[in-house]
C-alpha positions as CSV (number, residue, x, y, z in Angstrom):
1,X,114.2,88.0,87.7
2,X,113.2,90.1,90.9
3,X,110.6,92.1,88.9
4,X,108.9,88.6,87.5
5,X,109.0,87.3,91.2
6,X,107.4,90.7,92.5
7,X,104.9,90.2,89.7
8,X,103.9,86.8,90.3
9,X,103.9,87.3,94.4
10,X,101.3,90.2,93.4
11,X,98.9,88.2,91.1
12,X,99.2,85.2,94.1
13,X,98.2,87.6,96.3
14,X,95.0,88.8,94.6
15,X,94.1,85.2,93.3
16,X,94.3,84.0,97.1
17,X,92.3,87.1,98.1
18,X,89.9,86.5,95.6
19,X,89.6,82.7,96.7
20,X,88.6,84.3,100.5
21,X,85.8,86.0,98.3
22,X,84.5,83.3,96.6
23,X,81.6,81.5,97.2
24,X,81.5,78.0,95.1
25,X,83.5,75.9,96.2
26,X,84.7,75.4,92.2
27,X,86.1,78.8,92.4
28,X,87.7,78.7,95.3
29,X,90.0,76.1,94.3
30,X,90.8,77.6,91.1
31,X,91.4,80.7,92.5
32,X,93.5,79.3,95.5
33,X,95.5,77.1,93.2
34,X,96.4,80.2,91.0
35,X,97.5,81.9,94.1
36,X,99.6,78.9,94.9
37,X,101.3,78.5,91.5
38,X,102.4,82.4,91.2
39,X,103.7,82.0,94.9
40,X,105.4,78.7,93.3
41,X,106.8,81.2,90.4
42,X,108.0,83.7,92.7
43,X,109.8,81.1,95.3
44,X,111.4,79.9,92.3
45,X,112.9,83.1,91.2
46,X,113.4,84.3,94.4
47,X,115.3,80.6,95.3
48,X,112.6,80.4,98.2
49,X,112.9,76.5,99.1
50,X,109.7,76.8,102.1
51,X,107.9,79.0,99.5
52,X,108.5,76.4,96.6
53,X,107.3,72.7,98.6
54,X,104.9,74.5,100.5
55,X,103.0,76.3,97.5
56,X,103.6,73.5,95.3
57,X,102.2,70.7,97.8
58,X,99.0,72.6,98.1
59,X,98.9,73.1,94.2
60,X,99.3,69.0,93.7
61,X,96.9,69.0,96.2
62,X,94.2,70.9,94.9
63,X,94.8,69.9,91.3
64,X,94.0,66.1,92.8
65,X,90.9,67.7,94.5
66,X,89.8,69.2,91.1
67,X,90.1,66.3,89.3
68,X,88.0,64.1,92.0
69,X,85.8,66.9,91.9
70,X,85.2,66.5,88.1
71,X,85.4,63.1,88.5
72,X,82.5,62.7,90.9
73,X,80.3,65.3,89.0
74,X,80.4,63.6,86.2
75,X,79.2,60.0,87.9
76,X,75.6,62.0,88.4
């Protein structure tokens, strides 16, 4: 279970990284809300209560964001 923590706290890391990097706004969500569902994984492994709400209240956020995202793009 540690090594599957380390593992998703490692590919969090790099998706959030990458979301710094990114320039549409599109990917930046995705990338962010990858970051925050392996830092979900790895709280959940790990037991992490902070890292579990936190992460997975900015996922539910950003999942609503993408969908009114979509939504809106496809109204034009």
């Amino acid at each position: 279970m540690y090594v599957i923590s380390q593992i998703a706290g490692w590919i969090a890391t790099f998706l959030r990284a990458g979301g710094m990097l990114a320039k549409k706004p599109i990917n930046i969500k995705l990338l962010v809300s990858g970051g925050n569902l392996g830092w979900l994984i790895s709280g959940v492994f790990t037991s992490n209560i902070p890292l579990i709400v936190s992460n997975g209240l900015c996922l539910v956020i950003m999942i609503v964001e993408l969908l009114r995202t979509r939504k809106n793009s496809k109204k034009q």
